[in-house]
N, C-alpha and C positions, 0 to 999 in steps of 0.2 A: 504494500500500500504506500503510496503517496503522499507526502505531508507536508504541508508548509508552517513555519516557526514564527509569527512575525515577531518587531523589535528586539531582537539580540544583537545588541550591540556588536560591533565591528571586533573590537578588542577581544569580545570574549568567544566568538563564532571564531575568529584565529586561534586562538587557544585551544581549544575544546578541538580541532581538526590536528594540531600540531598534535595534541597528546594522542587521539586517533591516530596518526601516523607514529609514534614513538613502540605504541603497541601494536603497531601493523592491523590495525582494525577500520574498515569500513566506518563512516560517521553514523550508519544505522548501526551497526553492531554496536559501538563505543556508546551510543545514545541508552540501549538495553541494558550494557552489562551499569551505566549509573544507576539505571533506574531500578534494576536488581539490587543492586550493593544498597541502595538506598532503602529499597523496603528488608530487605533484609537486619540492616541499621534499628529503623524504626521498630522493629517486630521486635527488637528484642529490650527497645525502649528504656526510660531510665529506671524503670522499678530495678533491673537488675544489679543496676549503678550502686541505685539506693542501698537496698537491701544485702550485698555484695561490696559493700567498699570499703575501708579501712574506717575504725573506728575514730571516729572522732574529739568522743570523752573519755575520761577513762573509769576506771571501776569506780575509783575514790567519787569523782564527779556525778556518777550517775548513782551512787550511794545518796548522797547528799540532795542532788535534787528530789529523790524518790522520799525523800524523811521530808523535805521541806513542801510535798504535797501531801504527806498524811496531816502535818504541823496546820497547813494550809483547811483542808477539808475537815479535820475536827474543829478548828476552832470557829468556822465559819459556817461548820454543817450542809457545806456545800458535798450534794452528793451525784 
């Protein structure tokens, strides 16, 4: 199929055919394998970031805030 792109700039339509040529790929092929890498990216989204990445507090600190929301909900009976 057939497609036209409009507005991509000049700058980056040279670009985007340069790295097509770097990888000896057609500008339709080079166009797919982004748009793969790209959902492929996205699928696995930042939960995995999240939930997977180096701790950022550490025990001491997540001791202390855990006390300062029981400190917090008893005395305020917020439940």
């Amino acid at each position: 199929m057939d497609v036209s792109i409009k507005n991509i700039p000049d700058k980056d339509w040279r670009a985007f055919k340069v790295e097509a040529a770097k990888h000896n790929l057609k500008t339709g092929e080079m166009f797919s394998k982004l748009v793969n890498e790209h959902k492929e990216k996205c699928e696995k989204g930042n939960w995995k970031k999240f939930l997977y990445s180096e701790k950022t507090l550490t025990e001491k600190d997540t001791k202390i805030i855990k006390e300062s929301i029981k400190i917090f909900r008893r005395d305020t009976e917020f439940r």
